[in-house]
N, C-alpha and C positions, 0 to 999 in steps of 0.2 A: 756857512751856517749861522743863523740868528740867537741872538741869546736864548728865545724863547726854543729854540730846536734842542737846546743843551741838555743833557742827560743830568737828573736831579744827582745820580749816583759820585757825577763827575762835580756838583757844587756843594752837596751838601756831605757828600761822604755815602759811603753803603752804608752803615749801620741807621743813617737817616731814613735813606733812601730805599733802603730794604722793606720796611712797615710800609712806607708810602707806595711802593710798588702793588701791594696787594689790594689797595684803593683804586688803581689801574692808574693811578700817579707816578709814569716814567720819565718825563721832562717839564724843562720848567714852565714849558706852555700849559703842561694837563696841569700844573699845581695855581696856576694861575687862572686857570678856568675851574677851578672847584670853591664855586661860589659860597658864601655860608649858608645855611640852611635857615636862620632866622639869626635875631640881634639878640643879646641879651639887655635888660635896663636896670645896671644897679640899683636903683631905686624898687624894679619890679621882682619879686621873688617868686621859684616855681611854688603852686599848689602840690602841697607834699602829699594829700590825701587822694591826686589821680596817679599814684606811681603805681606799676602792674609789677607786681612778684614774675621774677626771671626776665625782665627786660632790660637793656642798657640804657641807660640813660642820662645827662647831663644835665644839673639841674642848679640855681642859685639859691643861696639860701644864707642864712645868717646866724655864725657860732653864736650857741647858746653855751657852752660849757664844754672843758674837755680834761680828763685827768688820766694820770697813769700810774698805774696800779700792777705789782707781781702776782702770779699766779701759784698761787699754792697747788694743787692739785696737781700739774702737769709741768710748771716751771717754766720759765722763761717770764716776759713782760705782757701788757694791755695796754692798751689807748681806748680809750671810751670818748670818743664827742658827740657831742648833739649838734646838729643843724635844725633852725626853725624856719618855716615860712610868715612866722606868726601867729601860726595857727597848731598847726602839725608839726610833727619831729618826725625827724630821721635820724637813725644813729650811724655814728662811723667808729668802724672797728680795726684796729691796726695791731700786728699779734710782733714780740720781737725776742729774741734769744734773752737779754736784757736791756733794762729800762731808758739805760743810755741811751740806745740806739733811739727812742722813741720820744727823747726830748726837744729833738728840732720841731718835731710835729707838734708837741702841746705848746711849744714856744709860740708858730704860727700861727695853731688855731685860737687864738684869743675871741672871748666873747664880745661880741658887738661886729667884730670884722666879717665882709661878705665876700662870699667866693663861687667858683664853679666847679661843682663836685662830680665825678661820673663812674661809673661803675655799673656791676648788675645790681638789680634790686633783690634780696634775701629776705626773711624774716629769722628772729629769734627771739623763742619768748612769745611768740604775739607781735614781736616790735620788727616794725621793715627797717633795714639795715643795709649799709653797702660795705664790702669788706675790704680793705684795702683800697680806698678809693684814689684812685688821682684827683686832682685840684688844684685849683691857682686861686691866688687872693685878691681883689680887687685893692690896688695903691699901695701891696704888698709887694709883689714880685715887679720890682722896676727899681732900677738904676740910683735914683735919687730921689729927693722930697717933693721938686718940681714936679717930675713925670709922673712921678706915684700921683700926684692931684689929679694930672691930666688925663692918666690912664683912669683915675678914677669916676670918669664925670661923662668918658665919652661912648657911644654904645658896644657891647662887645661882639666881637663874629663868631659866631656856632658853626661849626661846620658837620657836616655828613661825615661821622668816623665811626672808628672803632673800637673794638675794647685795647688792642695793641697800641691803636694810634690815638689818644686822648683830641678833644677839640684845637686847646692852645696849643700841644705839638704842632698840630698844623697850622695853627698860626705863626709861633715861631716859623716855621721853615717857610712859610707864604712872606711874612720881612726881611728875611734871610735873603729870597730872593729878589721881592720886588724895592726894598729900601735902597739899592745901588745901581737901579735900572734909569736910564734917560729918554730921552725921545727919539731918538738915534738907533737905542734897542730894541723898539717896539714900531711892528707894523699894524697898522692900521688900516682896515679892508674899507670902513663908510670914506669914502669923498670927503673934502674939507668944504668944498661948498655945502654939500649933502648938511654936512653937522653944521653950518651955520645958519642954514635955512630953518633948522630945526632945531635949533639951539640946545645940540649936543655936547658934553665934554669929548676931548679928544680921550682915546684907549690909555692913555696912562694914566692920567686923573681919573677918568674912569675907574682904572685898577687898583689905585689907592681909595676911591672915594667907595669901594664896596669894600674891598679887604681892610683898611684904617679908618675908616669913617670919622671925621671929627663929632657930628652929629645925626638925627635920622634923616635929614632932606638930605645930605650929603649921597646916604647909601643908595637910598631913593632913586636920585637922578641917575647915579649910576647904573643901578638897576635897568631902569628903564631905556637907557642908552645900550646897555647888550640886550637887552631885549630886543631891538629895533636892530642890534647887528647882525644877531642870529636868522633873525627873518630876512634883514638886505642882503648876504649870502648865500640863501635857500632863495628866494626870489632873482636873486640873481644868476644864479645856478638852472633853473628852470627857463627865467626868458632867454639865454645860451642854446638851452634848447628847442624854443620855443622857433628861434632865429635860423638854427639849423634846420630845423622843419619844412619853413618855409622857404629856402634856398633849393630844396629838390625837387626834381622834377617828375611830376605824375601825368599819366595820361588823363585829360580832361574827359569822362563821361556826363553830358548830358543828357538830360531829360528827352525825349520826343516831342517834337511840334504837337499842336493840339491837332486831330485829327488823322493824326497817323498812327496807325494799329501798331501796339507791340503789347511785349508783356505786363507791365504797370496798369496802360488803360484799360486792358482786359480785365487783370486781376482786381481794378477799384470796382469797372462795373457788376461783377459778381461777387462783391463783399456783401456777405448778407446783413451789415450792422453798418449804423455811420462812425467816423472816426469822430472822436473827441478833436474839443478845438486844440488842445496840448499836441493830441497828435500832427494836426494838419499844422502847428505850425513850427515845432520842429523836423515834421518832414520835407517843409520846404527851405530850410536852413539846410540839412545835408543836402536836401538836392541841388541846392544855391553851390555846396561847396564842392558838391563830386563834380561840377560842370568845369572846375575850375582845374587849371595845368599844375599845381601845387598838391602834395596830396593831405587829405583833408585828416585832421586829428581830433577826434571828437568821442567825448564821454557823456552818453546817455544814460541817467540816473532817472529809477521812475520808483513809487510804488510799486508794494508786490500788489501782480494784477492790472498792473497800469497799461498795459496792451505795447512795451516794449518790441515784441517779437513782432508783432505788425509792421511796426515804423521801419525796423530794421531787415522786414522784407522786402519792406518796397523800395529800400536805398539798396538792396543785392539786384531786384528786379530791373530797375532804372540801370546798373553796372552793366546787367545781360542784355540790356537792349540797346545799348551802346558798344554791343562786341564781346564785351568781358566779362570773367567769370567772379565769381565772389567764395570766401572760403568762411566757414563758420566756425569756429575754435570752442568747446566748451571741455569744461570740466573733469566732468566723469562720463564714463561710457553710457550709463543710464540715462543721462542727460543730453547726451548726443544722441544717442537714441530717439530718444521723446521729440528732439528739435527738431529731426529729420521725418518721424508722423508728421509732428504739426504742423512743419512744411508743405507735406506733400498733402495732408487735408485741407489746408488753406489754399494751396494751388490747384486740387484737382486734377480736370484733365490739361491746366497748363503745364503739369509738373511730368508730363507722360509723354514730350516729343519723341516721334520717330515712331510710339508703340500705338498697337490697333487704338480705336476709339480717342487719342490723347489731341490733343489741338493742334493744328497746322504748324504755327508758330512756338509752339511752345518748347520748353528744357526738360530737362533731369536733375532730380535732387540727388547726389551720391552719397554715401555713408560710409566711413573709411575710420575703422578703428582697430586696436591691438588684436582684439580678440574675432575677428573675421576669419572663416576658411579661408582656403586658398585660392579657390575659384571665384568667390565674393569679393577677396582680394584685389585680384588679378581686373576683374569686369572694374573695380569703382576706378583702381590705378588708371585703365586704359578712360572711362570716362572722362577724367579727369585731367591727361593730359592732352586728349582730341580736342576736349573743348566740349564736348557732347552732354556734360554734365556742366550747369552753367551755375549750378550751385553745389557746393562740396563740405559737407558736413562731416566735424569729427574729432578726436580727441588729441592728444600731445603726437598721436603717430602720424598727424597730417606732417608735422616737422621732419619724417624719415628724407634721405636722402633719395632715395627712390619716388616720392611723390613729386611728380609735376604737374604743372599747370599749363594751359595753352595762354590764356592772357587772362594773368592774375589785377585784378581792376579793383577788388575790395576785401578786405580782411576785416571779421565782427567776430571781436571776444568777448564772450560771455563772464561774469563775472573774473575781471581779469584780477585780481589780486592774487587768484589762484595759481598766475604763470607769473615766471619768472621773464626780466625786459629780453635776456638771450633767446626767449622760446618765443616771442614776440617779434624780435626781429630775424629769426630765422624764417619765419614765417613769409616776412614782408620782401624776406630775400629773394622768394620764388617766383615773386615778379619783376618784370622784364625793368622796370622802372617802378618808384617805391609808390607801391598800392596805398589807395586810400582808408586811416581805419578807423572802424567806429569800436567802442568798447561800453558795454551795456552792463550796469552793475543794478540789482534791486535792494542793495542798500542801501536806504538814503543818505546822504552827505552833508552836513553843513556847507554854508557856502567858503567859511573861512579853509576848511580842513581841504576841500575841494579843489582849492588855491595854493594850497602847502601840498599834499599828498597828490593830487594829478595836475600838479600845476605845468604843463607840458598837455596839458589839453583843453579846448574849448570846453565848456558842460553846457548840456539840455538836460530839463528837467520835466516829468510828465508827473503832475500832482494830482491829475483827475481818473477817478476808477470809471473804467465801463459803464455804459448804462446795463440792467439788467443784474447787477449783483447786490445782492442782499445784506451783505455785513457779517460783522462776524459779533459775536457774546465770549468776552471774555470771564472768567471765574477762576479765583484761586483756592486751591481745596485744600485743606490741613492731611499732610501723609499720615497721624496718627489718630486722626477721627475715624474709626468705622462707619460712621453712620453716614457722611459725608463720600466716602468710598464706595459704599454701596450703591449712595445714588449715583456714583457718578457711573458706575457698570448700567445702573440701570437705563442711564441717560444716553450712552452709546448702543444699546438694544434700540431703545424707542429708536435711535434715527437711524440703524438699519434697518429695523420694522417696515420702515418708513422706504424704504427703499434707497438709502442711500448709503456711506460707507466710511468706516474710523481707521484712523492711526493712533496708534498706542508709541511712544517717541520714546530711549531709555539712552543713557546715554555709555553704555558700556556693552559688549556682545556676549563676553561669558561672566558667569555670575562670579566663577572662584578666580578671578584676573586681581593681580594685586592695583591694588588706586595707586593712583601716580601722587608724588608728592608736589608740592609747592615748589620744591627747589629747584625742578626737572631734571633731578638727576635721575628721577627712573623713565624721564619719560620716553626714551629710544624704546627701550622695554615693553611700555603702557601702548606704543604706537600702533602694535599690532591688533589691543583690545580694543581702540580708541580709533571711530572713524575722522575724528576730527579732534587729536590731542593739541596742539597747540592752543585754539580758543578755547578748550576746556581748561589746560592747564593754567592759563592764566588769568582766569577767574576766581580759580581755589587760592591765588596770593594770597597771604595775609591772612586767612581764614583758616579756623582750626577744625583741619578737615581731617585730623585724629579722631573728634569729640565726636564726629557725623554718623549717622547707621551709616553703611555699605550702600555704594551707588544699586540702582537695578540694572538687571541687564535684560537682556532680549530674549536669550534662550531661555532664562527664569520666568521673566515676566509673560513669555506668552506660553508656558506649560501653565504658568498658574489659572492662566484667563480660561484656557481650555478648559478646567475642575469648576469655572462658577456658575452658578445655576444661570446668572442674568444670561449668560452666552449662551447657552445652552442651544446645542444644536448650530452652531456659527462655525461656520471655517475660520481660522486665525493661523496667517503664514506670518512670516520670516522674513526680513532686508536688513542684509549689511554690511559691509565689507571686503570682510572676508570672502563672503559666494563668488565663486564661477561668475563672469561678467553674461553668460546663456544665462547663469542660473538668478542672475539679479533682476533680468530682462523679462524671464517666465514669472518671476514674482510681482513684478509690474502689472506684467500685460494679465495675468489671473486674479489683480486687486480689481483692476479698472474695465475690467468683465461681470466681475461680480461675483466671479469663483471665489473669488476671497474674502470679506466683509470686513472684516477685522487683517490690519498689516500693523505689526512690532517690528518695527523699525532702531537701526539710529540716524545719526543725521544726513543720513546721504539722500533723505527727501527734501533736505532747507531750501537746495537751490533748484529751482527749475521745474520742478516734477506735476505735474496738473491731471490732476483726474475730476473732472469735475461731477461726480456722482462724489467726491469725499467732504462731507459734511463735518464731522466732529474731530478731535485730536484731544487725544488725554498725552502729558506730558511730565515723564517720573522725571524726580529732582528739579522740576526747571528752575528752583534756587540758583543752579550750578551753572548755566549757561547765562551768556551775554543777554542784555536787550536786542542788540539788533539780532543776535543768533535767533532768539524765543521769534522776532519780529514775522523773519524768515519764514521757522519754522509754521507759525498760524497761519502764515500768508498760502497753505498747503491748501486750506479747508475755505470750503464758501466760494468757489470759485465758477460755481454755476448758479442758477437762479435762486437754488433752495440758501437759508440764512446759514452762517459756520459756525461752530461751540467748538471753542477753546477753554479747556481746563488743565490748569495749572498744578500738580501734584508739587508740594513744599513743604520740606523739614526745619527752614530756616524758623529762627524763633523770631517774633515781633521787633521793629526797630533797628535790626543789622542792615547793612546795606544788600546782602542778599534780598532780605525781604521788601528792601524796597523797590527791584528791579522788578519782582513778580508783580509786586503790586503798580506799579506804573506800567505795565503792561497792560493789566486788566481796567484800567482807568480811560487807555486812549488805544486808539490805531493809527496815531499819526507817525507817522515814520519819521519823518523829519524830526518830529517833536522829542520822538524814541533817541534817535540817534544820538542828537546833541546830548541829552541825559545820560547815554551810554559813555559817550566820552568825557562824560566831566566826571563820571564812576571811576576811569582808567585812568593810565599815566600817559604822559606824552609819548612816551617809547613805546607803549602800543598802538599810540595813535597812527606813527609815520611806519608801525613794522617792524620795528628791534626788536618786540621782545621773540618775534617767529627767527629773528636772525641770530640771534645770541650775543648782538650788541647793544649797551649803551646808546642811547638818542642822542646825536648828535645837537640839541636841544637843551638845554641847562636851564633858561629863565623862561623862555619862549613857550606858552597859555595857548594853543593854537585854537582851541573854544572861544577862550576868555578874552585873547586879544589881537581879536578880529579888527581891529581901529592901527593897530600897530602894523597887522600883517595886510590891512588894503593901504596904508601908505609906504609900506617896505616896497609892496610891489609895485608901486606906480613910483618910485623912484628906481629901481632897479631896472623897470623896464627902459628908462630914459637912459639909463647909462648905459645898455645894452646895445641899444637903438644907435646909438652915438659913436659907439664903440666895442663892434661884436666881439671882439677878440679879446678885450679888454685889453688891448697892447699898453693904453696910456691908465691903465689900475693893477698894477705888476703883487699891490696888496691883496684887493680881493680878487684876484686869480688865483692868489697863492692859497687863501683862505679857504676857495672854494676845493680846489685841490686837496687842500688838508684835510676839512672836513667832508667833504661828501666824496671820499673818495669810492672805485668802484663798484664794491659791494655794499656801500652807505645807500650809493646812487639807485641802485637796484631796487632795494627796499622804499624808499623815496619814491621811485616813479611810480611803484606799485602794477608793473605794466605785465 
């Protein structure tokens, strides 16, 4: 075992190691990777006039004064000091049996000396105060006259604590450990050529150059040297698998010579629309790559509306006319549902082999979900494994043990963040030799995040919308304007008038459901109100979602719609969750009939769902939800020739970063554009998936937005070492590293598969 494996309990003692434990600091590795949050600069003091009443915080500042005084009234002793910024004061309060006790304190705090104070912020009086504060003095607390100069002068490390664990505790215990470490006890996962090429410190200068810094270039460099380790790791970790990939072997399906009938040439000549050039020319990359004996790994990213389900018909098509069948993996059953319409509308009578009137040559689309009789059952199962169904559409129940395949050639998931990599590779199990997959997400991606989170897969990108679609009008309406409410009922009359049809969006199902909190400790609870609690939940971070009216719900909000005059006379149904998977399906298929005019929904329309008679979307709280979620959501409406209206219902008050998700929504529809905004709103931990896992991001410095320069040359050195040395036999460091950190269920989240 390495030093760094050592249990804090076993160097520092339990009573250290006890507080540090609840920081999820239990070896000297995790204390050594709990980087400081920011530097302090003697010279620079906090702004005492931004301190927030009931917050923790650590703050520098400079004794103005401090005395101690008995209390008459109640007895015992006072410490009164002042801290300044220069500007503001703060007081500090120290309460003690008697006064003795309270003289070491006014001894240290002397006027002119500067320190760092931390506690919760109070008031009394008017006056903000910290009570009992911990603190340490800057060229106080050290050893002798020398060090005191040198502690005095050089920057100091803040780190991410607690009220338990004060900043300089962890400091202390951070030279405790790393002041007796060598190079001997530290491994190092970057190459030495690596860091010389790039003129990095090796991991131990490293470790003192962020944790002791003599100056700020020092931290700096450091800095920027795990940055680039965290990425060479995860990029290393990826091309591992990248390399594994292509080691197995797949049946090669090609394409058809030109002039020989099968399914693809038929289905292009009866396309009624031409493909975009995005389309045609990522469709000749998958079909470049299903031709080949490797099987092919590829993530298709498009706009909502980008005509994804086309491309990714004619690579199942091209599969079936090569032999093989192809399976289509989505979601939710409403959504498998819909794919298996669109399918079999898009095919016609090539989708109707063997039945009166269906084409010579043609297949069967099958549909295979939970909620199937038993006869429906039975017919998709037998399709499905004769072969006679050469497309197989359907939810998590395609994974049963019971489902076979005659010659599984291609596997397409739909919005795969959804599945977990085990439900992924279960999948890919059922064929004979590992099928090739394609994975189709309508979220856009940065290209960095692209490279970090499906780095394990090729990406295509489709940035161009259909000819024939009009756009969408976005608008963000004030929740407590009447006047603006009004129009906005009236606005969704006019465009069913018009003949065409609204969602109403809420993001909870019953009105009297308790709101989940920030912390997620109700949210097991909140899951069953919440069709989609985890991106809800972790939007409400931070935000004081005590202060907020009550979310809306669905069964509220469409009684109420039913009473307004603008409706008047309008059918308005029901979707969401909860329903009978028949009874989600009857609410579909009666929106997009026209039985319905009006659907109050929640989010189980974001992904997939196309009605294209649905012109408008009103949207309660969309404060609450992501960008990409809202993205999603609009991408519902406009999806036929008429124009789409997107309105934004928001409580959020001006200037919070709630309101400025709405409002960059209603500014652009670029998705890409969206996206990246979205994630520089979050944390990295949600960017790779922790916070849906309930871990920590294995990510500490690493900007996966922001540094994009770091993470294309992480990977194009990672891939060479890879390349060189798959096993990494002769890198026994970052083997180990990758090990440690991505380990299996890190791995999970990461691949996002």
């Amino acid at each position: 075992m390495g030093r760094e494996d050592e249990t804090l309990s076993a160097v520092l003692g339990a009573r250290t190691a006890g507080p540090l434990g609840k920081l999820g600091l239990h070896t000297v590795g995790d204390l050594l990777r709990h980087y400081p949050r920011r530097y302090g600069d003697p010279g620079t003091l906090t702004d005492m006039d931004k301190l927030v009443l009931g917050e923790h915080v650590t703050v520098m500042a400079r004794v103005a004064r401090a005395s101690v005084r008995s209390m008459r009234s109640r007895g015992g002793a006072l410490l009164q000091a002042v801290v300044t910024d220069g500007r503001h004061e703060l007081q500090l309060t120290f309460f003690a049996k008697r006064p003795g006790a309270l003289r070491p304190h006014e001894d240290k705090l002397r006027p002119g000396r500067t320190g760092l104070f931390t506690g919760v912020v109070s008031a009394y009086r008017g006056q903000r105060q910290l009570t009992h504060p911990d603190y340490v003095l800057v060229g106080v607390d050290a050893d002798d006259a020398e060090e005191a100069m040198f502690e005095a002068s050089r920057p100091i490390p803040i780190y991410p604590a607690s009220a338990a664990v004060p900043s300089w505790r962890i400091q202390r215990a951070v030279r405790t450990v790393l002041d007796p470490l060598t190079p001997a006890d530290v491994t190092d996962p970057v190459p030495i050529e690596i860091r010389a090429r790039l003129g990095l410190p090796d991991r131990l200068d490293a470790l003192r150059g962020v944790h002791v810094p003599v100056d700020t270039r020092q931290w700096q460099q450091a800095r920027d040297r795990f940055r680039f380790e965290e990425a060479f790791v995860l990029q290393a970790a990826l091309a591992q698998r990248r390399a594994q990939a292509a080691e197995q072997e797949a049946t090669a399906r090609p394409p058809r010579a030109p002039g020989d009938p099968g399914l693809l040439a038929e289905f292009d000549a009866r396309l009624p629309f031409t493909l975009t050039a995005g389309q045609e020319s990522v469709g000749e990359d998958i079909a470049r790559e299903l031709a080949r004996p490797q099987p092919m790994q590829r993530l298709l990213q498009g706009e909502v509306g980008s005509g994804k389900t086309v491309v990714a018909l004619r690579a199942m098509l091209q599969v079936v006319d090569a032999g093989g069948q192809a399976a289509l993996l989505a979601p939710t059953e409403v959504l498998a549902a819909q794919h298996a319409r669109t399918l079999r509308q898009l095919l016609g009578p090539l989708a109707e082999g063997g039945l009166l009137g269906g084409a010579e040559n043609g297949t069967r689309v099958a549909l295979l979900t939970g909620s199937l009789g038993a006869a429906a059952r039975k017919e998709a199962l037998l399709q499905a494994a004769s072969g006679e169904a050469g497309i197989v559409v359907g939810t998590h129940a395609l994974l049963g043990e019971h489902v076979q395949f005659a010659d599984l050639g291609l596997v397409v998931v739909d919005e795969q963040h959804r599945f977990g990599v085990e439900q992924r590779d279960a999948l890919r199990a059922k064929g004979k030799v590992a099928p090739h997959l394609l994975v189709m997400t309508a979220t856009p991606i940065p290209r960095t995040v692209a490279m970090t989170v499906f780095g394990d897969l090729e990406t295509s990108s489709l940035t161009e919308i259909p000819a024939g679609r009009s756009g969408i009008t976005t608008h963000v309406v004030p929740a407590g304007n009447p006047v603006w409410m009004d129009r906005t009922w009236a606005r969704v009359r006019e465009e069913v008038d018009a003949g065409h049809r609204a969602y109403v969006v809420c993001p909870r199902i019953h009105p009297d459901a308790d709101l989940p909190t920030s912390t997620g400790t109700s949210a097991a609870a909140a899951a069953a109100d919440f069709d989609d609690v985890p991106d809800f939940l972790e939007l409400t971070a931070g935000e004081a979602v005590s202060e907020r009216p009550p979310l809306r719900a669905v069964l509220e909000v469409a009684d109420m719609l039913r009473t307004l005059p603008q409706l008047d006379g309008l059918e308005v149904g029901v979707l969401h969750g909860q329903m009978a998977p028949a009874d989600k399906d009857a609410a579909m298929a009666r929106f997009a009939s026209g039985e319905i005019q009006v659907l109050v929904s929640t989010t189980v329309i974001e992904v997939g769902v196309d009605v294209p008679e649905a012109t408008a979307m009103v949207v309660y709280d969309a404060d609450r939800f992501g960008l990409s979620q809202l993205h999603q959501l609009r991408g519902r409406v406009g999806r036929g020739s008429a124009p789409g209206l997107c309105l934004l219902v928001s409580t959020s008050e001006p200037g919070t970063p709630a309101a400025a998700r709405v409002e960059a929504l209603a500014e652009t529809t670029d998705g890409f554009r969206l996206a990246t905004l979205d994630l520089e709103l979050r944390s990295e931990g949600d960017v790779l998936g922790a916070a849906q896992s309930g871990r920590s991001s294995s990510l500490r410095l690493l900007r996966v937005v922001k540094d994009a320069d770091v993470i294309e040359t992480a990977r194009r050195e990672a891939t060479a070492v890879v390349e060189s040395d798959p096993e990494l036999d002769h890198q026994p460091d970052l083997r180990a590293a990758i090990e440690a950190q991505l380990d299996a269920e890190q791995e999970e989240f990461l691949e996002r598969a």
